[in-house]
VOGU-3710 file (C-alpha; in Angstrom, 3 decimals, decimal comma):
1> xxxxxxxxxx> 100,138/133,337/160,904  99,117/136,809/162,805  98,684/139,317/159,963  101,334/141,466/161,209  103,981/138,475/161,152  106,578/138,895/158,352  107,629/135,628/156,285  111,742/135,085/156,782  113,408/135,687/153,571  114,830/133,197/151,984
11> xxxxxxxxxx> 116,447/135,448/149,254  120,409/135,866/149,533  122,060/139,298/149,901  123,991/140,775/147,141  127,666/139,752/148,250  129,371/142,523/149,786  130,896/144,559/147,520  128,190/144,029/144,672  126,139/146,460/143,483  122,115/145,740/143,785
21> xxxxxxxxxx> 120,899/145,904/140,728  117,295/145,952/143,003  116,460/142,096/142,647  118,317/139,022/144,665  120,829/137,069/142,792  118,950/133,565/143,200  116,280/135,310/141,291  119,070/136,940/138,622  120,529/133,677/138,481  117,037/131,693/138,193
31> xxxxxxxxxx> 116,608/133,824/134,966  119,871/133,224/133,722  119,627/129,441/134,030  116,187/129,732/132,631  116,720/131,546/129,347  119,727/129,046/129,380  117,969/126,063/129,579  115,488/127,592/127,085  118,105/128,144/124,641  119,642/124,293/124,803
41> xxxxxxxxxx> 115,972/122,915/124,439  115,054/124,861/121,447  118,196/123,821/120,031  118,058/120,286/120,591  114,591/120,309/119,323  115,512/122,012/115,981  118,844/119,758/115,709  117,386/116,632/116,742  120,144/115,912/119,919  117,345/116,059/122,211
51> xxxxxxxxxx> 115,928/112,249/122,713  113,115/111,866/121,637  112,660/114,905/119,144  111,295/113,863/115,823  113,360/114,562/113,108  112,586/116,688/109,657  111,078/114,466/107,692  112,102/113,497/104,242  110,101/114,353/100,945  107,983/110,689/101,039
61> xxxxxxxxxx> 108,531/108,785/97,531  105,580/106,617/96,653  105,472/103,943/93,954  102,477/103,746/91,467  101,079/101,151/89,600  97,930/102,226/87,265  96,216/101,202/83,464  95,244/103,734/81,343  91,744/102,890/82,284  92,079/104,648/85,655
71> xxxxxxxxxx> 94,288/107,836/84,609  91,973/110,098/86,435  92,421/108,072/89,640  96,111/108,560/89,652  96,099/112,176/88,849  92,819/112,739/91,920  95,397/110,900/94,145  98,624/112,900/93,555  96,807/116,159/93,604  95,073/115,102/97,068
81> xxxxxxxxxx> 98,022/114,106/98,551  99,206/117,800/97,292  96,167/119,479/99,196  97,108/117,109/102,530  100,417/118,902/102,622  102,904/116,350/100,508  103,363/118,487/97,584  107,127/117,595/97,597  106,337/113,852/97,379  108,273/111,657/94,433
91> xxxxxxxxxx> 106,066/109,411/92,808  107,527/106,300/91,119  104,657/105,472/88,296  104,535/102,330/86,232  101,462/101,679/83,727  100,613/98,245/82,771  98,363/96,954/80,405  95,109/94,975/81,451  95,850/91,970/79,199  97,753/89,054/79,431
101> xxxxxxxxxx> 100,929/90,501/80,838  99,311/92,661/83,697  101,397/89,686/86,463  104,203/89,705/85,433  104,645/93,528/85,018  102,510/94,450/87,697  105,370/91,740/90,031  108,435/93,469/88,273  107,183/97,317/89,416  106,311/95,825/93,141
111> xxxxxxxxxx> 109,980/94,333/93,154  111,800/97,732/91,611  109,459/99,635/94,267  110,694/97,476/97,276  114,266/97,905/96,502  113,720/101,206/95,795  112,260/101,118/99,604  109,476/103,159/98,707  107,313/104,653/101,658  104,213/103,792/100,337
121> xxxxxxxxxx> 102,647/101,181/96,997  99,475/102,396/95,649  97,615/100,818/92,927  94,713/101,442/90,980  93,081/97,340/90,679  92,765/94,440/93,093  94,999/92,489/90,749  97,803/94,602/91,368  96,583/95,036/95,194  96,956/91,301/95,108
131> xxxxxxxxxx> 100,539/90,812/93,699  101,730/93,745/96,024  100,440/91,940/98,913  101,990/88,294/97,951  105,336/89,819/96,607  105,972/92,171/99,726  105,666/88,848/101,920  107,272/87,170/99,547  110,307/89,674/99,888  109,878/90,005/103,983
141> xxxxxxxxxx> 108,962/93,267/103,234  105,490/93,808/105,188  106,797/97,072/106,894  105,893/98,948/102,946  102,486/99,989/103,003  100,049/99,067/100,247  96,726/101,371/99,464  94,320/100,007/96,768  91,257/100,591/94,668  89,128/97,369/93,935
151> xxxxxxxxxx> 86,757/97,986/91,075  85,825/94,484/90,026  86,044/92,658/92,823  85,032/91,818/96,313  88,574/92,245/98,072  87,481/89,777/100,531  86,837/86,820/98,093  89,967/87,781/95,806  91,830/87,087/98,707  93,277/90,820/99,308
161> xxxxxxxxxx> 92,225/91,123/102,701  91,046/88,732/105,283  88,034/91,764/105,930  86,899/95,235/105,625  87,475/95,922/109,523  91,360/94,754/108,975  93,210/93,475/106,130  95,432/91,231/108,703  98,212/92,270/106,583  100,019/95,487/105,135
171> xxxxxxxxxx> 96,945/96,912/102,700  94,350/98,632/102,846  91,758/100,975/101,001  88,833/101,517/98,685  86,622/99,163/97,055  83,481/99,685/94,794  79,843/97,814/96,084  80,256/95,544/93,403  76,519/93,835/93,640  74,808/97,913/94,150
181> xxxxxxxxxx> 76,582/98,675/90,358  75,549/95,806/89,020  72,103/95,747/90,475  71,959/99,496/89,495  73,069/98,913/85,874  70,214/96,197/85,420  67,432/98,498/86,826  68,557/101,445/83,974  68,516/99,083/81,608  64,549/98,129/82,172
191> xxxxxxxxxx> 64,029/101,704/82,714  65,272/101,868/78,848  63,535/99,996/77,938  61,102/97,578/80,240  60,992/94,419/77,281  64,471/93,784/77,478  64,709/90,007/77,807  68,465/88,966/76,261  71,582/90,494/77,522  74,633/90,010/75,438
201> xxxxxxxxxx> 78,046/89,476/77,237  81,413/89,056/75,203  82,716/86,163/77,989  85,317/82,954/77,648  88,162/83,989/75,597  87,410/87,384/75,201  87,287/88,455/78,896  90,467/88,198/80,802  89,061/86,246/83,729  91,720/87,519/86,822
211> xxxxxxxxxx> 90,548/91,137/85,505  86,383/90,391/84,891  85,526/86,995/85,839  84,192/87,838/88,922  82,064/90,697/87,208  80,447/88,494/84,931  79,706/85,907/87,053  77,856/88,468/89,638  75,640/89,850/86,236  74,962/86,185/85,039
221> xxxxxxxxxx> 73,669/85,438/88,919  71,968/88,632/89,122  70,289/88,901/85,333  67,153/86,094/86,126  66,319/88,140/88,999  65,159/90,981/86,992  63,822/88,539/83,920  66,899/89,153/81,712  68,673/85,907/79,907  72,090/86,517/79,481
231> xxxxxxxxxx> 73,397/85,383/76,061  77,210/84,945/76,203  79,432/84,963/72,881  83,223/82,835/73,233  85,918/82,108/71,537  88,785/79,763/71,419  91,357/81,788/69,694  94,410/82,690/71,401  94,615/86,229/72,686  96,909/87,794/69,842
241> xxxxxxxxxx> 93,626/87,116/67,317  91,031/88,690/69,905  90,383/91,659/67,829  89,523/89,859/64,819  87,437/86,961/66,415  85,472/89,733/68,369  84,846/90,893/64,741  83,850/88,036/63,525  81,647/87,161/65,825  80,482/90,359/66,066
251> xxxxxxxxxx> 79,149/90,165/62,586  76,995/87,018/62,991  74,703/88,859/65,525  71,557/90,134/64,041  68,791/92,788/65,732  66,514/90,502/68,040  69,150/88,679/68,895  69,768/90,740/72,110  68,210/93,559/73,596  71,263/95,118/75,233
261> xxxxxxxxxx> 74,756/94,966/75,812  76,791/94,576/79,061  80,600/95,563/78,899  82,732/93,051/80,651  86,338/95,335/81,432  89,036/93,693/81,566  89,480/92,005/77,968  92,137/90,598/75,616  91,276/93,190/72,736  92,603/96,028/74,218
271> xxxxxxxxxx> 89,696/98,760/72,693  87,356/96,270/72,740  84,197/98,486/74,594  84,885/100,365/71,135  83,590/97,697/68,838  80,927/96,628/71,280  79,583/100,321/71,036  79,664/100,006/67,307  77,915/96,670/67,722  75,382/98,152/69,931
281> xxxxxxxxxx> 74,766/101,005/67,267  74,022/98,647/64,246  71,831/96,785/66,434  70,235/99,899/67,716  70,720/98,443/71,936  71,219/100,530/74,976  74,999/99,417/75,826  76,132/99,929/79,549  79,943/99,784/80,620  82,367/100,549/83,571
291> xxxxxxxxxx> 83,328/103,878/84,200  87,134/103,524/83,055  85,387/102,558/79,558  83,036/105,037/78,739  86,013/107,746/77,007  85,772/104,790/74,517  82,420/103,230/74,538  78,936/102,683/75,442  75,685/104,602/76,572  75,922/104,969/80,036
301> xxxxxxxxxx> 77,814/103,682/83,528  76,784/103,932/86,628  79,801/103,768/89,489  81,809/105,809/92,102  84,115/107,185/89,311  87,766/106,594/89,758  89,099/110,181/90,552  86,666/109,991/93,633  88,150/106,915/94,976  91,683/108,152/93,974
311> xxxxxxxxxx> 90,985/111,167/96,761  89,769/108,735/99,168  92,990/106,546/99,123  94,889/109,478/99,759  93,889/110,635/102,981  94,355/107,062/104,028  97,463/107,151/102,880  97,910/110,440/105,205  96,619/108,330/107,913  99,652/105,773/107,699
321> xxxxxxxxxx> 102,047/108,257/107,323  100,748/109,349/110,187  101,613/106,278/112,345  98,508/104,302/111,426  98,765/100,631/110,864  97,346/99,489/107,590  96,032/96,510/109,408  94,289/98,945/111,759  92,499/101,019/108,917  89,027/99,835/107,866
331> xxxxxxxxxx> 88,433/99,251/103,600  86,295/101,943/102,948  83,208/101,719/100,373  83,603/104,156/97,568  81,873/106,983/98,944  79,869/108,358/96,372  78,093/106,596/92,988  76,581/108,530/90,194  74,960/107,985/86,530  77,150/109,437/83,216
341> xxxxxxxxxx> 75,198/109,510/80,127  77,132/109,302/76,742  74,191/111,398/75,100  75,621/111,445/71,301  76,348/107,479/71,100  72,914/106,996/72,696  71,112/108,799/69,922  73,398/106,516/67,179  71,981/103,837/68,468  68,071/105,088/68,991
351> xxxxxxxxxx> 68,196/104,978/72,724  66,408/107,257/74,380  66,943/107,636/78,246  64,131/108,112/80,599  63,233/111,390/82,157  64,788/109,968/85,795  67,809/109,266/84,096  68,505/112,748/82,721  67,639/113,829/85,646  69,781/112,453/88,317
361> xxxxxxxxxx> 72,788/112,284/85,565  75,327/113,740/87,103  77,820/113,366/83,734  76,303/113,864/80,010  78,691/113,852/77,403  77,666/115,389/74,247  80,026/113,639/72,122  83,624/112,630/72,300  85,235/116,040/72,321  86,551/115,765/75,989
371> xxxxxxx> 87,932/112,333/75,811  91,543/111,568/74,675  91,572/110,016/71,270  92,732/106,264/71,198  93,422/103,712/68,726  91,169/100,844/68,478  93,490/97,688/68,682
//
């Protein structure tokens, strides 16, 4: 175009008789139609007419299913999910005692959840992970997400989870590294004391064995490896006489007979890491037991600690209300182990821990001042 060409216009006059107001009318009228369509969107975007615009969401209302054992899990997961911006959530919480009747009322709270239609299950043990699982198929109720925390168990082989890259069903979550605790546990112990040769175990009829079979039967595999025998006490008795047999049998075991004690969770007598404390005490043994246990007794744990796994398995939860898939979330390891050292029950007994050990501690509990008391039954 030769510079001194003018463009036509392709603006309309003012129609005569209307007073310019210095700008065309398609370009008063463009503006008009613009701040009107402007106005409808933001509307429909804040009422939810527009297709397509998500909604306000709803407070979510999660359903919780816990044992004393792992209060500090529960609370680390609530106050998480506080921090990730759910602060208004309702949380449906049922405890249940690891004992006998942990199926049944573990089924009972899955069941109330579902018709409740809960947004979310979470539960502190694969047991409970388990049930949830069966009962929401059971139900046809897949669509209800479950998030766990394993502590005893391989979720794999308890049959939680087809793997750790995807569940292949509604679950997923965190799980301890069952064989590193173990292994870890074993390696204190020689540390302790490098002649230790017999490892007592409180096992059939004292251990409930959906809770701690699988534990015990890793630490009787695992023992020979590091030249420890383990010597396993039983019982017959029905569970409503646990607390006396463990007694009982407690009594009959004299110094020499073992050289330490490994706690087995997940037991018929409710308190029963108490009286294996005292037993390791009389006997003067280092005594080592699972985190959840050591408010009660013991000498020291090694583990990820269950308010750590607790934050963990809320942002996952985040990421499925999010959109995410369970299916399509990896299990994630527990992501950080460390040593607690119960110093004052330690120097009851005569055990003195190793230089290393105080050193890496990341827990040392002077005595039992910061743990809720409890009544041994």
């Amino acid at each position: 175009m030769p510079p001194s060409a003018q463009p036509e216009s392709v603006l309309t006059p003012a129609p005569e008789g209307e007073k310019s107001l210095g700008v065309s009318s398609v370009t008063l009228w463009g503006g008009v139609v613009l701040i009107t369509v402007v106005a409808i969107g933001a509307w429909a975007y804040w009422s939810g007419a527009l297709e397509g615009a998500p909604a306000q969401d709803a407070p979510k209302t999660i359903g919780m299913i816990s044992i004393s054992q792992v209060k500090e899990g529960d609370i680390a997961f609530k106050d998480e999910m506080a921090r990730l911006g759910y602060a208004d959530t309702v949380f449906l919480e049922r405890l249940v005692i690891s004992g006998p009747a942990l199926g049944k009322d573990t089924e009972a709270a899955v069941r109330e959840f579902v018709a409740a239609d809960v947004d979310l299950i979470w539960v502190s043990l694969e047991n409970m992970a388990k049930i949830a699982v069966d009962i929401t198929s059971e139900l046809g109720r897949t669509d209800v997400p479950i998030v766990f925390i394993t502590r005893l168990h391989d979720p794999v082989e308890f049959g939680i989870i087809d793997s750790f890259q995807s569940s292949g069903n509604n679950s997923t979550g965190v799980a301890t590294n069952l064989l590193e605790i173990i292994q870890r546990h074993l390696e204190f112990l020689k540390a302790i004391n490098p002649n230790i040769k017999k490892l007592g175990m409180f096992g059939e009829g004292f251990v409930v064995p959906p809770v701690g079979g699988a534990f015990f039967a890793e630490v009787k595999k695992l023992a020979p490896r590091f030249g420890i025998e383990v010597v396993e006490f039983k019982t017959s008795l029905p569970p409503p006489q646990a607390k006396a047999e463990f007694e009982r049998v407690a009594a009959g075991i004299k110094k020499g007979d073992i050289d330490a004690i490994i706690h087995i969770a997940g037991h018929y007598y409710e308190t029963q890491e108490a009286g294996e404390s005292r037993l390791a005490i009389r006997l003067g043994i280092p005594m080592v037991t699972n985190y959840e246990d050591i408010p009660r007794g013991g000498h020291f744990t090694y583990s990820d600690g269950t308010a750590g796994s607790g934050r963990q398995s809320a942002v996952i939860a985040d990421k499925i209300f999010k959109g995410a898939k369970p299916a399509d979330i990896p299990i994630e390891y527990s992501a950080n182990n460390f040593l607690s050292l119960h110093l004052a029950r330690a120097r009851a007994a005569g055990v003195v821990f190793p230089d290393a050990m105080l050193f890496i501690a990341e827990k040392k509990y002077e005595d039992d001042s910061q743990f809720p008391s409890f009544e041994d039954h």
